[in-house]
N, C-alpha and C positions, 0 to 999 in steps of 0.2 A: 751502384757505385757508392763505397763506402766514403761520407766526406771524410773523417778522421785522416783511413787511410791513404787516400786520394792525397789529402794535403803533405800526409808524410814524406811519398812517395815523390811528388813535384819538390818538395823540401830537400832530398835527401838529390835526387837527380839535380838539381840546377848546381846544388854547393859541389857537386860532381867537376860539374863544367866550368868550375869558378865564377858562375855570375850571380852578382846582387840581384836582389827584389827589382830596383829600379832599371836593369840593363835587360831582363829577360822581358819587364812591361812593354820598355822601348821596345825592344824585336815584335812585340805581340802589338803595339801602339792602342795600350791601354795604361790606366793608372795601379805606380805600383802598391796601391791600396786594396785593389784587388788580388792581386798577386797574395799579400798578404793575408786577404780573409780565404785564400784556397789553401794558402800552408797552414790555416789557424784550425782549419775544417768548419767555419763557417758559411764556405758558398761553395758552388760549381763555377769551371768557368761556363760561359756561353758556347754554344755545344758548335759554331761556326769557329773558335779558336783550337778546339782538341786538336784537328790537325796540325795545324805550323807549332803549335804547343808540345806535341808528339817528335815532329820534328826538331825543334830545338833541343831537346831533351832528348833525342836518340831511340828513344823508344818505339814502341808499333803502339797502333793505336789501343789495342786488345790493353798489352801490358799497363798502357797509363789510366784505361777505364778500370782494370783490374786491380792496380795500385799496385803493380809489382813486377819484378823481372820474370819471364817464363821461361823453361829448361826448352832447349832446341829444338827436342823431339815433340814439345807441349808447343812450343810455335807453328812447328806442318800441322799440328792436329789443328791448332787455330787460325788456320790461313782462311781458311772460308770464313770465319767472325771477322776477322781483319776486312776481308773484301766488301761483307756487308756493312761493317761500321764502314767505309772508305763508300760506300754508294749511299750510304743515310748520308753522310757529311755533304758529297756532292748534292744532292736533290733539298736539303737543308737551304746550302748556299743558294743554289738556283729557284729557291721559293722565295728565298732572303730578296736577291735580286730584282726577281717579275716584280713583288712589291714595292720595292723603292721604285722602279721604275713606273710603277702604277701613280704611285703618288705622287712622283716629277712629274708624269705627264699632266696629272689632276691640276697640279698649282699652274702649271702653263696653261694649260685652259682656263684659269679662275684669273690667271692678270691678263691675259689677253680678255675677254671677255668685260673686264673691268676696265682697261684701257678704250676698248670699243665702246661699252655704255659714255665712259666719260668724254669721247670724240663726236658721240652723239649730242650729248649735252651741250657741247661746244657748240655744232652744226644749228642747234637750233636760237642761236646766237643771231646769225644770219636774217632770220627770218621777225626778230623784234626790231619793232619801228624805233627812230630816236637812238639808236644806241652809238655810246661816246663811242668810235673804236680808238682813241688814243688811252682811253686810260680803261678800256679790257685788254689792250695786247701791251699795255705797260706794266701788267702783274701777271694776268693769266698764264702766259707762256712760259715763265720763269718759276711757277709752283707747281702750274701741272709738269716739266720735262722732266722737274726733283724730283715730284711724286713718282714718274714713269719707273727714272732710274732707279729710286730705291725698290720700288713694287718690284721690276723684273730680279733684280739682285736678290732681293729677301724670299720671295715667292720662287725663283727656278734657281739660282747660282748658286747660294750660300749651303754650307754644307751642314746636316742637322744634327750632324754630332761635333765637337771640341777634340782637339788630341789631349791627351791624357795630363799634360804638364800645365792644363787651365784646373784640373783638379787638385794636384799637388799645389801649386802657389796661387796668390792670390793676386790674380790677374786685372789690371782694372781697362786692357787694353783691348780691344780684337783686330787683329791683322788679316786681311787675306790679300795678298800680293799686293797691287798698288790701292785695293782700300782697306782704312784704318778708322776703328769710330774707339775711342776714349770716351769712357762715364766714369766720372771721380765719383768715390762714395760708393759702390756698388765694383763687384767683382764679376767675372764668367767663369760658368765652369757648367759642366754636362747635366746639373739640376736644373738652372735656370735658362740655358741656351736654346730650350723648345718655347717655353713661357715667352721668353724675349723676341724671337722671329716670329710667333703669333700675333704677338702684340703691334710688331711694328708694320707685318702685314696685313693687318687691320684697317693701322694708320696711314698704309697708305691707298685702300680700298677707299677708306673714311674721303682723304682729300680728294682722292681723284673724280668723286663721285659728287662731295657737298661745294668743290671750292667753285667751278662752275655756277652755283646757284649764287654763291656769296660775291659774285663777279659782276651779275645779274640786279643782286639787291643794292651793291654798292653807288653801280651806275644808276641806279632805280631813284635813291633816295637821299643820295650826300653827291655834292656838288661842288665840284674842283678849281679851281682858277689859280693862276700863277703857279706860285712857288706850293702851294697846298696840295699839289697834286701829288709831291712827294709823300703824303700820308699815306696812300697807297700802299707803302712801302711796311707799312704797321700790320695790316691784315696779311700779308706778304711774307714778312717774317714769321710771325703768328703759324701761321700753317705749313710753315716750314720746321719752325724750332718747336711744335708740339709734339714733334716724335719725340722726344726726350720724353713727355711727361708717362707713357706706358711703358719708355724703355726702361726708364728706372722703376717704375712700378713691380714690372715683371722681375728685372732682376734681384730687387731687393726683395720680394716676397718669397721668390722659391730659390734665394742667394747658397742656403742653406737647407731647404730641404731634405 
């Protein structure tokens, strides 16, 4: 597949269809930066888009890897390359697929696993002589549920790639239905979106694992009375508001990659 002519040929079929760079990316829900380094002959697309790419653009698959329109009678002769690129494409996607699903299942077993060590942690709570329980279930329960919820959300929910318009603009927001995390100073976009979900399931392996021990030393060796016991509230936060310090890290380091 020649890029040149590849680019030309998507170049020449989309202005066909009257659509811009940006409206054909949408249909494909990728950036139309893309779109532009194929018409530039700079890249391929990704060989799971030739299809609906073939389709939006009316073409058969043969014609759009070929870069050009085929004579009718050069179409029957190339019915069988159509059939074979149409079964590379399916078993493409379905290898695309078992793997994501591999690696969804991997991160549920690593926050479950992580959730369990850290309820072990807790468990052996129980069995330390002297121990305050007003002021372990007056912080504990409140950092490790945060940790939980963010662990399961960023390790199994959240999705590992951005749609295409966190690339175009310069987004400082991430939305996914009813959650929403703002970082001022730092943007998202599909360079730094793996960095950033590393990072913060890290951070929350990091708590769910160390805040148990720090629950342990607090009640160990400082001693609460009164109104003091609200300092609690300081390690509390602490372990709460430290996920910011990697998420900014990660984003602003591969903000731009």
């Amino acid at each position: 597949m020649d890029k040149e002519q590849f680019g030309a040929f998507v170049a020449e079929r989309r202005k066909e269809k009257h659509l811009t760079q940006k409206e054909l990316a949408d249909m494909l829900r990728i950036s139309d930066k893309a779109v532009s380094k194929w018409e530039r002959g700079l890249s391929y697309p990704d060989v799971t888009i030739l299809e609906p790419l073939a389709d939006i653009l009316s073409v058969s698959l043969t014609e759009l890897v070929k870069g050009r329109i085929m004579e009718i009678k050069e179409r029957i002769d190339k019915k069988e390359v159509d059939e074979m690129l149409q079964q590379t494409m399916e078993l493409n996607k379905a290898k695309l697929e078992k793997e994501a699903e591999y690696h969804r299942f991997s991160r549920i077993c690593a926050i479950i696993s992580i959730i369990i060590a850290s309820l072990t942690e807790c468990s052996a709570l129980l069995f330390l002589k002297d121990v305050n329980w007003f002021i372990v279930l007056l912080h504990l329960p409140v950092v490790l549920c945060l940790a939980y919820f963010f662990g399961i959300y960023f390790w199994v929910i959240a999705d590992e790639k951005l749609p295409g318009y966190y690339d175009e603009k310069k987004v400082a927001i991430y939305k996914d239905g009813a959650f929403s995390m703002n970082m001022p100073g730092v943007t998202f976009n599909n360079n730094n979106w793996k960095p950033v979900l590393k990072a913060l399931r890290l951070w929350s392996m990091i708590v769910c694992l160390i805040y148990p021990v720090i629950t342990i030393l607090i009640d160990r060796f400082v001693k609460f009375e009164g109104f003091t016991v609200f300092l609690l509230f300081i390690p509390c936060f602490g372990a709460v508001f430290s996920c910011f310090i990697p998420l900014h890290h990660a984003a602003k380091k591969y903000e731009s990659a």
